[in-house]
C-alpha positions as CSV (number, residue, x, y, z in Angstrom):
1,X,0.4,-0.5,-45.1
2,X,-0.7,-0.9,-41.2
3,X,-3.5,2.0,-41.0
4,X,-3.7,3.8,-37.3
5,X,-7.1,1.8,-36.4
6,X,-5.2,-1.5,-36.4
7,X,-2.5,0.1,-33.9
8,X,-5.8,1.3,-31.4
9,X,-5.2,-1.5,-28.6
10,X,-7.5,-1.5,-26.0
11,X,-5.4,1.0,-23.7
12,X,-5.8,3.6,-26.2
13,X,-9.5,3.5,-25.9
14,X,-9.5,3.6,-22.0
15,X,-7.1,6.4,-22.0
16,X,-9.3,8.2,-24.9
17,X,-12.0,8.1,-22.8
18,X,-10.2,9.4,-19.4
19,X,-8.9,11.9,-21.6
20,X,-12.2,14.0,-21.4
21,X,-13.6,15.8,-18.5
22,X,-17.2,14.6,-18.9
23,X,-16.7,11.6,-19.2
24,X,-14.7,11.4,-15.9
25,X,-17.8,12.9,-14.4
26,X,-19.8,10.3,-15.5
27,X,-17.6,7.6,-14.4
28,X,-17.4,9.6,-10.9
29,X,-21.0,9.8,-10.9
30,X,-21.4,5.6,-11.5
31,X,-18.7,5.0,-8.6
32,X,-21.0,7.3,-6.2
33,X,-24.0,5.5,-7.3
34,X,-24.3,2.4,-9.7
35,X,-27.2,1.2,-12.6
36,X,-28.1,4.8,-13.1
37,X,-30.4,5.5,-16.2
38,X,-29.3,8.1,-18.9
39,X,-31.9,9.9,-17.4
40,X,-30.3,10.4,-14.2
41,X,-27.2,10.9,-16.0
42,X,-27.8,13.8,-18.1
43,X,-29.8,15.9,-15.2
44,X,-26.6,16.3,-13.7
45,X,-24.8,17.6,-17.3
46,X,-25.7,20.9,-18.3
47,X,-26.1,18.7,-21.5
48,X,-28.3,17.5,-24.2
49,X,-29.3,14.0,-23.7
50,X,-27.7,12.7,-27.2
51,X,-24.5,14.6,-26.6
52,X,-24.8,12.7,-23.3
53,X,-25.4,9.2,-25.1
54,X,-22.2,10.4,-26.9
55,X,-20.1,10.4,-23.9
56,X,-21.6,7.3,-23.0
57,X,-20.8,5.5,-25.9
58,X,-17.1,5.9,-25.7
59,X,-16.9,5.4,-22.3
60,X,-18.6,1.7,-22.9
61,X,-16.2,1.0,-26.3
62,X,-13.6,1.4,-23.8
63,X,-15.3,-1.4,-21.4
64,X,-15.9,1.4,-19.0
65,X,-19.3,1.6,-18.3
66,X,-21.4,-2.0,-18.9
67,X,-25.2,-0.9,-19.8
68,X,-27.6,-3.4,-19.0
69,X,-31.4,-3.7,-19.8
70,X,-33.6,-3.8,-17.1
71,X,-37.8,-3.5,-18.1
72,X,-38.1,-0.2,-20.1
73,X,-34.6,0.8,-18.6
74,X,-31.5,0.9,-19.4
75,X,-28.8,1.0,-16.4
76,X,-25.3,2.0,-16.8
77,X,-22.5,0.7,-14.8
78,X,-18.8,1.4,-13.7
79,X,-16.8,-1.4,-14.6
80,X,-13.5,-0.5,-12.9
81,X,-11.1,-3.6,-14.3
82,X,-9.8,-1.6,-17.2
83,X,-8.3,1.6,-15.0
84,X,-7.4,-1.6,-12.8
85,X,-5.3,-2.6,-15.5
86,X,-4.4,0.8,-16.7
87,X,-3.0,1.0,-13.2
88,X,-1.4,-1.8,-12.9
89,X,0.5,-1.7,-16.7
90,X,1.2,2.0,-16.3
91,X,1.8,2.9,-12.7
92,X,2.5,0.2,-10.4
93,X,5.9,-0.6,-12.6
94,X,7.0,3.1,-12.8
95,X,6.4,3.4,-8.7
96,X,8.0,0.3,-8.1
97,X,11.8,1.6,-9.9
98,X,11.1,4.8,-7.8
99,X,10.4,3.1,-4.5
100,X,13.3,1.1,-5.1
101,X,15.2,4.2,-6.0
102,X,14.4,6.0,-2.5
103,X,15.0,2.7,-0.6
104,X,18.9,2.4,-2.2
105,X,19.4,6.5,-1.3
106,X,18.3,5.5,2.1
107,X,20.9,2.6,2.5
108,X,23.6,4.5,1.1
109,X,22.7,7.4,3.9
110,X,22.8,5.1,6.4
111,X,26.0,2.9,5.5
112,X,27.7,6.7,5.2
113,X,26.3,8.0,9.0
């Protein structure tokens, strides 16, 4: 018997964590500004600090956000590859049937005019 935790692949996780508004905003808030503490994090969540941690924590299971030591500190970063790859698995294929789509209705307009 395969149990659902064996089926989680790694796109699963990105898209559980883009899923959630908050976390969004925290990955908006790292592209605006990188290596921000949880600190500066949470004073812009009308949040508590471990629900905070929370949303961190799925966000770097997903290979989202990288958190890195630095003295007493620990920074958090956007690491953008996997939307990169989301993008690029999910999107660019889907776009590239409908651009080719438009671009055959637009030669068969023209060969009829």
């Amino acid at each position: 018997m395969v149990t659902y935790s064996a089926l989680v692949t790694d796109d699963d996780l990105v898209f559980k964590a883009l899923a959630d508004p908050t976390r969004r905003f925290l990955l908006d808030l790292l592209f605006q500004r990188d290596g921000r503490t949880l600190t500066e994090l949470e004073s812009e969540l009308d949040m508590t600090r471990f629900g905070v941690m929370k949303h961190l924590r799925v966000l770097e299971d997903a290979g989202l956000v990288v958190a890195r030591r630095s003295g007493r500190e620990k920074l958090h970063f956007l690491n953008p590859i996997p939307i990169q790859l989301i993008h690029h698995r999910w999107i660019d294929k889907y776009r590239e049937h409908h651009a080719s789509a438009l671009l055959d209705l637009k030669n068969q307009l023209e060969d009829m005019a």
